[in-house]
NULUM-226657 format. One record per residue: residue in three letters; y, z, x of N, C-alpha, C in turn; residue number from 1. Coordinates in steps of 0.02 Angstrom, whole numbers, plus 50000, padded with zeros to 5 digits. Example, Ala and Ser with C-alpha at 12.3 -4.5 7.8 and 13.67 -1.06 7.14 Angstrom:
2
rest, nyy, nzz, nxx, cayy, cazz, caxx, cyy, czz, cxx, nr
ALA, 49716, 50390, 50660, 49775, 50390, 50615, 49835, 50390, 50660, 1
SER, 49888, 50354, 50642, 49947, 50357, 50684, 50002, 50394, 50645, 2
***
This chain:
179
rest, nyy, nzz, nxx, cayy, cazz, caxx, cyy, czz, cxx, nr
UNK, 49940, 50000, 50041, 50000, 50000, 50000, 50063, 50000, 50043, 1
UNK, 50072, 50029, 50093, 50126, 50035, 50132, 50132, 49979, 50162, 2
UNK, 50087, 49915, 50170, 50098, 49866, 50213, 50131, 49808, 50167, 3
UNK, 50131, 49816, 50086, 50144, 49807, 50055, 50193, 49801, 50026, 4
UNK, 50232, 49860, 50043, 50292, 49894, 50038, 50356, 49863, 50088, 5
UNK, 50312, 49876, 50138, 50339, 49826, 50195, 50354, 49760, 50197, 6
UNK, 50311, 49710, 50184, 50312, 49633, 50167, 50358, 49649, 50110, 7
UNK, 50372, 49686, 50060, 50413, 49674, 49969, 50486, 49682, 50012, 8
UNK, 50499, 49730, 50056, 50571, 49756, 50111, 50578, 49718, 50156, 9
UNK, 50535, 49679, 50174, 50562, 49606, 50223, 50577, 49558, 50189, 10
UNK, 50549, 49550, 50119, 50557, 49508, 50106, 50620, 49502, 50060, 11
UNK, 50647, 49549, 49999, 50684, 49565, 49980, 50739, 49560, 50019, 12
UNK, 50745, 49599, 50092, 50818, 49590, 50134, 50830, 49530, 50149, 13
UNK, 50788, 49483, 50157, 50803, 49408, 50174, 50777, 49375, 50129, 14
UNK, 50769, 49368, 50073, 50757, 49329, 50031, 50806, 49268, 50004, 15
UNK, 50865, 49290, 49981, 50910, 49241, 49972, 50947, 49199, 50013, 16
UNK, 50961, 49235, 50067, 50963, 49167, 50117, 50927, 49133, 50154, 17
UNK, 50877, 49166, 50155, 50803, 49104, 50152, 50814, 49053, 50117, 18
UNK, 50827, 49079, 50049, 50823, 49043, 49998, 50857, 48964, 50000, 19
UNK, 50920, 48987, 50018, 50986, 48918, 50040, 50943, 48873, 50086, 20
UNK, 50901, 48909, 50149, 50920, 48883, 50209, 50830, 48861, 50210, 21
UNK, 50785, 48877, 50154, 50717, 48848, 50165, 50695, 48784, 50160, 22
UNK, 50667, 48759, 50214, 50678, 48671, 50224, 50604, 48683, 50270, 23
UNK, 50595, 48731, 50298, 50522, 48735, 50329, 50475, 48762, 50301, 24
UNK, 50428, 48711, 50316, 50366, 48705, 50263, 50321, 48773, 50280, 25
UNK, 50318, 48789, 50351, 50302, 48851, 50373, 50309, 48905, 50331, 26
UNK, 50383, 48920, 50329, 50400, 48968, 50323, 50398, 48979, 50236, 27
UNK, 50382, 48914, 50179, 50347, 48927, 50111, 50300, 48928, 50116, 28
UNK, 50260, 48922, 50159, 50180, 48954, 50168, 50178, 49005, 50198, 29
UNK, 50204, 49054, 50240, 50202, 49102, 50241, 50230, 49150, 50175, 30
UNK, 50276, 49128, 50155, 50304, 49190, 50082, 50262, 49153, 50042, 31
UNK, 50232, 49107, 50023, 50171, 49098, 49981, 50112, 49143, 49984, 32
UNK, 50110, 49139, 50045, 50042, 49188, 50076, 50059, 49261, 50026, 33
UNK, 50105, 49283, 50062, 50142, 49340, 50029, 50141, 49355, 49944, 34
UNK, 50151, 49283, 49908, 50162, 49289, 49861, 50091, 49297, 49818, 35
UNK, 50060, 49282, 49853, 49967, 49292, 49816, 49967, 49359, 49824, 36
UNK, 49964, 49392, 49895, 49948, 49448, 49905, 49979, 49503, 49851, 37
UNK, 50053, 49500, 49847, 50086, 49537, 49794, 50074, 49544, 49713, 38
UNK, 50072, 49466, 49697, 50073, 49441, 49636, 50004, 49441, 49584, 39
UNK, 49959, 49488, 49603, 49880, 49490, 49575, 49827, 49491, 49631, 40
UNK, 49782, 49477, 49602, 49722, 49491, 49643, 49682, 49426, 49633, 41
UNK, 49717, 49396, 49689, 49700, 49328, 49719, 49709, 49326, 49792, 42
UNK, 49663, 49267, 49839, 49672, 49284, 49879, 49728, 49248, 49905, 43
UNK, 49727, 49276, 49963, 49806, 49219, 50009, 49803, 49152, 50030, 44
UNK, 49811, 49104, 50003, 49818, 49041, 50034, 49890, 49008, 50032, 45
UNK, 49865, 48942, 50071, 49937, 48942, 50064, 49946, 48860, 50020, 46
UNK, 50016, 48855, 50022, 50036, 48804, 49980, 49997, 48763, 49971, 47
UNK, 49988, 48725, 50031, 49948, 48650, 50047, 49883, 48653, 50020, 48
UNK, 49858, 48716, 49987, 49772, 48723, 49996, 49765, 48704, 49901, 49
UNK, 49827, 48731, 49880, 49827, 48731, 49808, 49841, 48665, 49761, 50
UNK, 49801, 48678, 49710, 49821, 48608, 49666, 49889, 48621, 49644, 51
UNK, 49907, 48564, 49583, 49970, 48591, 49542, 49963, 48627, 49505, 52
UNK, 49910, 48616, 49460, 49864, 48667, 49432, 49892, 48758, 49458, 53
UNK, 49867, 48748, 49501, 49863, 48822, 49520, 49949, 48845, 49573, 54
UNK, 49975, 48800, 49585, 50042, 48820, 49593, 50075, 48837, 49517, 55
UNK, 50067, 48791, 49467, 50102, 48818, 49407, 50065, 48895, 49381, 56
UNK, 49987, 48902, 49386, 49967, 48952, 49370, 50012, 49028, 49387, 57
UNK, 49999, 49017, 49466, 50049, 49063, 49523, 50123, 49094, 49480, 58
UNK, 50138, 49032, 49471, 50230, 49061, 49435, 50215, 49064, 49367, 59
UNK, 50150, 49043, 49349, 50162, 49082, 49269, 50130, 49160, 49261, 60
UNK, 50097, 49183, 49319, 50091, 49242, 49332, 50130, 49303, 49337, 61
UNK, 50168, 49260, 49395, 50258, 49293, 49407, 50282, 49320, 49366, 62
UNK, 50279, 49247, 49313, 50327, 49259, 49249, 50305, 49313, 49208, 63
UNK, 50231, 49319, 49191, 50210, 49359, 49146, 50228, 49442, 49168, 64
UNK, 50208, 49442, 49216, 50216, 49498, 49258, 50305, 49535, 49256, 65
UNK, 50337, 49473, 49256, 50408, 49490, 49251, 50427, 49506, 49172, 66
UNK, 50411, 49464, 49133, 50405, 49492, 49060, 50379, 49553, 49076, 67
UNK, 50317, 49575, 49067, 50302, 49623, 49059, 50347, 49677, 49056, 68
UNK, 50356, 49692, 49137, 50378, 49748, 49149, 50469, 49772, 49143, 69
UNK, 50500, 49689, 49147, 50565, 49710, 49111, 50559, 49726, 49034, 70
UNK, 50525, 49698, 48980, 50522, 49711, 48910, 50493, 49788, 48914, 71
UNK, 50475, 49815, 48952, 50441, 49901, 48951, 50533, 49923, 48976, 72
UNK, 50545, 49902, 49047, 50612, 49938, 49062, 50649, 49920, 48993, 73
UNK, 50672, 49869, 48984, 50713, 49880, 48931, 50684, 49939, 48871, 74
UNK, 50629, 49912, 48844, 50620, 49968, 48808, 50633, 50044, 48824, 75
UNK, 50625, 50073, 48873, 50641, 50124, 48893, 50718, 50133, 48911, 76
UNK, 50734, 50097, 48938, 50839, 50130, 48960, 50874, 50101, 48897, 77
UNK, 50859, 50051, 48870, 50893, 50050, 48835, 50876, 50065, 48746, 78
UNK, 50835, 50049, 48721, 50793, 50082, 48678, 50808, 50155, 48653, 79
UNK, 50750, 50181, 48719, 50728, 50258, 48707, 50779, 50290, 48740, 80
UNK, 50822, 50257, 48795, 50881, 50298, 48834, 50833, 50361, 48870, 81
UNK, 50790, 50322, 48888, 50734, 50359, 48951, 50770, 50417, 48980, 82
UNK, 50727, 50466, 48996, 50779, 50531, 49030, 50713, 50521, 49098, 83
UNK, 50674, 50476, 49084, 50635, 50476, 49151, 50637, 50412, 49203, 84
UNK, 50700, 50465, 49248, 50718, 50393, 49285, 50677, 50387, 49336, 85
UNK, 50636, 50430, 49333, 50593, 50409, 49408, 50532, 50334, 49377, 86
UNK, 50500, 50345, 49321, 50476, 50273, 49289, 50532, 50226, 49293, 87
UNK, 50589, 50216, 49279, 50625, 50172, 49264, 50655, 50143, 49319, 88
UNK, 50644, 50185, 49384, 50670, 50164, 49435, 50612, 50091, 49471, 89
UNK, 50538, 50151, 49465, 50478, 50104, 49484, 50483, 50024, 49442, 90
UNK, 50490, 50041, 49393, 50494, 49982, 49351, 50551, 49928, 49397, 91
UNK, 50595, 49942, 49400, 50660, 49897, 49416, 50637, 49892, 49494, 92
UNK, 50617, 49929, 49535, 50596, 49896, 49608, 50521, 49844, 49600, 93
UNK, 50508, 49863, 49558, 50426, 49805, 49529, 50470, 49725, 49531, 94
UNK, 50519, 49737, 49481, 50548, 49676, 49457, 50575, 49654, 49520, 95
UNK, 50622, 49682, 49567, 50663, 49641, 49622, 50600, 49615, 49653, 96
UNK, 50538, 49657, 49663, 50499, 49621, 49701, 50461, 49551, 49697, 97
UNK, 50450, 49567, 49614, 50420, 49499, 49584, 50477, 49446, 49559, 98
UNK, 50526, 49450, 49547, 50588, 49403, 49550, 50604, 49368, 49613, 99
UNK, 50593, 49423, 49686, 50605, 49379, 49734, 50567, 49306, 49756, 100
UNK, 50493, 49334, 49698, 50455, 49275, 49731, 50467, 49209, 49700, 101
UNK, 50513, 49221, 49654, 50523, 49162, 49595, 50559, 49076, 49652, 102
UNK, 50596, 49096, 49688, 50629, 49053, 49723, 50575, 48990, 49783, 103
UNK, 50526, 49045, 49789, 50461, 49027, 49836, 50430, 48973, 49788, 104
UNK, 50399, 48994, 49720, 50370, 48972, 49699, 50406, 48890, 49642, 105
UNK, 50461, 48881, 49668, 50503, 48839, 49630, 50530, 48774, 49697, 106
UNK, 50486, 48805, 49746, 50538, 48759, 49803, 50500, 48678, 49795, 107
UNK, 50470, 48654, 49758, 50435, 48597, 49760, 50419, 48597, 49670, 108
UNK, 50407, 48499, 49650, 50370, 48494, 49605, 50312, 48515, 49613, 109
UNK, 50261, 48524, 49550, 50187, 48545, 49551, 50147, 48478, 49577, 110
UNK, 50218, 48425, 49535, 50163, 48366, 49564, 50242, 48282, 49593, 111
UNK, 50224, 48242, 49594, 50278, 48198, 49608, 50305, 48172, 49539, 112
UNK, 50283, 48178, 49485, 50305, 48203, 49442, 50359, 48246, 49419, 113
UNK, 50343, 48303, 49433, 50373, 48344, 49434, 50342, 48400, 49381, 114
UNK, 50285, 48371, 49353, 50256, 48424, 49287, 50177, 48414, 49299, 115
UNK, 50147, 48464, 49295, 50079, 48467, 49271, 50082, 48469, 49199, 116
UNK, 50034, 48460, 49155, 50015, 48492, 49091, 50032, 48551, 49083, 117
UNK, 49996, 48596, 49113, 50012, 48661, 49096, 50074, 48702, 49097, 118
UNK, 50119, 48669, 49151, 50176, 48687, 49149, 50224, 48669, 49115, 119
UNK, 50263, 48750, 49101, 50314, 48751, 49045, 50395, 48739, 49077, 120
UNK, 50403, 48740, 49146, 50430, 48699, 49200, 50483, 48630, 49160, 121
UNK, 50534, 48641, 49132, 50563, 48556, 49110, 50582, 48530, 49161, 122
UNK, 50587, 48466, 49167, 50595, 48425, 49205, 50665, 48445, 49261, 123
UNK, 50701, 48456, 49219, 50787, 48500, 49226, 50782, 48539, 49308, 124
UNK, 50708, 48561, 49311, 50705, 48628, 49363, 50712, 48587, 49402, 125
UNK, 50700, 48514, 49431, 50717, 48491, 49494, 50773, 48434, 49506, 126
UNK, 50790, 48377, 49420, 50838, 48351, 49428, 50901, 48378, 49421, 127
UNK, 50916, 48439, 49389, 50958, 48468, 49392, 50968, 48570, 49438, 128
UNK, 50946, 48532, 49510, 50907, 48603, 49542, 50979, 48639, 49567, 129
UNK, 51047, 48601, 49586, 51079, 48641, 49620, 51091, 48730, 49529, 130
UNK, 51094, 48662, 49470, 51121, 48714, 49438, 51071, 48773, 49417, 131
UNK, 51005, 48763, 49426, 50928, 48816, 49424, 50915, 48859, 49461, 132
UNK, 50945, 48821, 49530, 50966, 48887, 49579, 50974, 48934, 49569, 133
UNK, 51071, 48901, 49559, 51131, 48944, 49516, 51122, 48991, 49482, 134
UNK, 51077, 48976, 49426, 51043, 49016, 49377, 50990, 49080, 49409, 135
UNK, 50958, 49048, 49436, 50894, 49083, 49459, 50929, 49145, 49517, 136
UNK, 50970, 49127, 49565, 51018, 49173, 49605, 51048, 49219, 49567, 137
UNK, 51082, 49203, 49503, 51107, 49256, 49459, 51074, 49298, 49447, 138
UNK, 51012, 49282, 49438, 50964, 49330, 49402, 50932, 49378, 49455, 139
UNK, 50916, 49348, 49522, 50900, 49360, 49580, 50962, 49441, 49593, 140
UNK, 51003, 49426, 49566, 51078, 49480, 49590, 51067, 49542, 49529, 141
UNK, 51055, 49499, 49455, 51054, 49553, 49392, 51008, 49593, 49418, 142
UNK, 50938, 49571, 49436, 50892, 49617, 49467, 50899, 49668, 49489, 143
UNK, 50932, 49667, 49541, 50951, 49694, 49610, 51007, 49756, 49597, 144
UNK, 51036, 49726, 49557, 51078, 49764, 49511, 51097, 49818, 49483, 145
UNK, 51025, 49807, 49439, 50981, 49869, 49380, 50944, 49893, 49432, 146
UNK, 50907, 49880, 49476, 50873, 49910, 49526, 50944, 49968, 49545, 147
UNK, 50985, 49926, 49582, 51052, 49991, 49630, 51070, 50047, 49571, 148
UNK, 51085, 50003, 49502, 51111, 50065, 49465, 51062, 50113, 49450, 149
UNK, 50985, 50122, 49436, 50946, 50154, 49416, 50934, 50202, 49489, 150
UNK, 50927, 50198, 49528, 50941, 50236, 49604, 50985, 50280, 49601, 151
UNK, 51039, 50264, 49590, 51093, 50312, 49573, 51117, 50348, 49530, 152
UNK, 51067, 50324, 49479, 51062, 50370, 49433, 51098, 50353, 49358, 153
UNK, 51130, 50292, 49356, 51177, 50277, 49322, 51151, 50242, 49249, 154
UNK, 51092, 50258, 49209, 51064, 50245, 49159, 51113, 50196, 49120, 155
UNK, 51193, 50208, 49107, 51223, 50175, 49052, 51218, 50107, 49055, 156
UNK, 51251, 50106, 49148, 51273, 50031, 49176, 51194, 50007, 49181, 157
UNK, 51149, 50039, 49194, 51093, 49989, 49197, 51076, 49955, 49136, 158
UNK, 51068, 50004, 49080, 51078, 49985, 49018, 51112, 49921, 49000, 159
UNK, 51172, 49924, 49015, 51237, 49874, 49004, 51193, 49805, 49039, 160
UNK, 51169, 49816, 49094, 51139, 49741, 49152, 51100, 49708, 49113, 161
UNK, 51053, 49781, 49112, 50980, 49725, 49073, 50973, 49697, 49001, 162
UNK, 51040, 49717, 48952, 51048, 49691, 48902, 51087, 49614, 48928, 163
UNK, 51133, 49618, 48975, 51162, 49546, 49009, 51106, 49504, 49033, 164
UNK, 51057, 49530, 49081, 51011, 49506, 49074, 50944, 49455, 49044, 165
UNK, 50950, 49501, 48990, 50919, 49485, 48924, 50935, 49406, 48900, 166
UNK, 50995, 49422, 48901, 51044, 49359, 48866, 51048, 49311, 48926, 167
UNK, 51043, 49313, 48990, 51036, 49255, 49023, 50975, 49229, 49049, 168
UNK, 50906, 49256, 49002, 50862, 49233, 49018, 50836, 49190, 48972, 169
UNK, 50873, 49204, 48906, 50846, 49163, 48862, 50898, 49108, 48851, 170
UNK, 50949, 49109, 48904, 51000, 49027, 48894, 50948, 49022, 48959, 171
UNK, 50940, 49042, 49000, 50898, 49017, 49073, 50832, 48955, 49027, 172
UNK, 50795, 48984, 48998, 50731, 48971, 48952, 50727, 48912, 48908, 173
UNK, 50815, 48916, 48860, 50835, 48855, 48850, 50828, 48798, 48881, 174
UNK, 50870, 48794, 48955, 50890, 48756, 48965, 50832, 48715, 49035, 175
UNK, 50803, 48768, 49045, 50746, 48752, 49105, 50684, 48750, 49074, 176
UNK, 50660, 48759, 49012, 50575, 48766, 48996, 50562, 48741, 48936, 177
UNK, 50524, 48727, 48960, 50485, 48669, 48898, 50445, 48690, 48836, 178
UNK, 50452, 48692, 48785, 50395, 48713, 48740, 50354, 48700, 48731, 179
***
């Protein structure tokens, strides 16, 4: 678990400007690697080994995983107005960790295409990528956010995020995913 912890804190501190500056194929197979290891109980391979198939699988994992556990935080800070911030904190460092991987798993189509079947991926995510980024960085920050305010203790303002949140995931959802 601690080595774990470690890779989520390396990766988290440099994640976003990775993000700008990732152009080596290396270095998305290594945070791929990463991203198996974190993201379920699968093993580590890396990009090149996977179908599209199973790259879209990968980020619909993410995703579920990210549902999950923000629809519990929300339910709790803002909802129940949780008096247990030590859950609500775990919760919100879960999310920066599995949000960071979102950028990894978006750096390429599934296919030259740009769509597998299974993916709910619209076309938008790569002809229109500077503005998905954009999007996806915002959210990358709201994260990070509700993570700092719940640390400090500040239940209201986190409250306040993840309802902003909320609301820019489902214009995000609009405008990037397919039904």
């Amino acid at each position: 678990m601690a080595s774990i912890n470690a890779i989520s804190k390396v990766l988290r501190s440099s994640m976003q400007p990775l993000c700008q500056t990732l152009k080596s194929s290396l270095v998305a197979l290594l945070l791929m690697a990463a991203v198996f290891l974190l993201a379920g109980p699968v093993q580590a391979q890396t990009l090149a080994e996977l179908s599209p198939s199973e790259i879209v699988a990968k980020r619909q994992q993410v995703f579920e995983a990210i549902e999950k556990t923000f629809k519990q935080l929300r339910f709790n800070v803002v909802n129940q107005r949780t008096t247990d911030l030590q859950q609500a904190q775990s919760d919100a460092q879960r999310l920066v960790q599995l949000s960071n991987f979102l950028p990894v798993l978006f750096t390429q189509p599934a296919t030259a295409a740009g769509r597998v079947q299974e993916s709910h991926a619209a076309p938008e995510v790569w002809t229109e990528s500077t503005h998905f980024k954009r999007e996806l960085n915002e959210f990358l920050d709201r994260m990070g956010r509700i993570d700092e305010e719940l640390r400090f203790g500040s239940l209201n303002q986190a409250a306040d995020m993840i309802d902003v949140t909320a609301k820019s995931c489902r214009q995000c959802h609009r405008l990037f995913k397919t039904r």
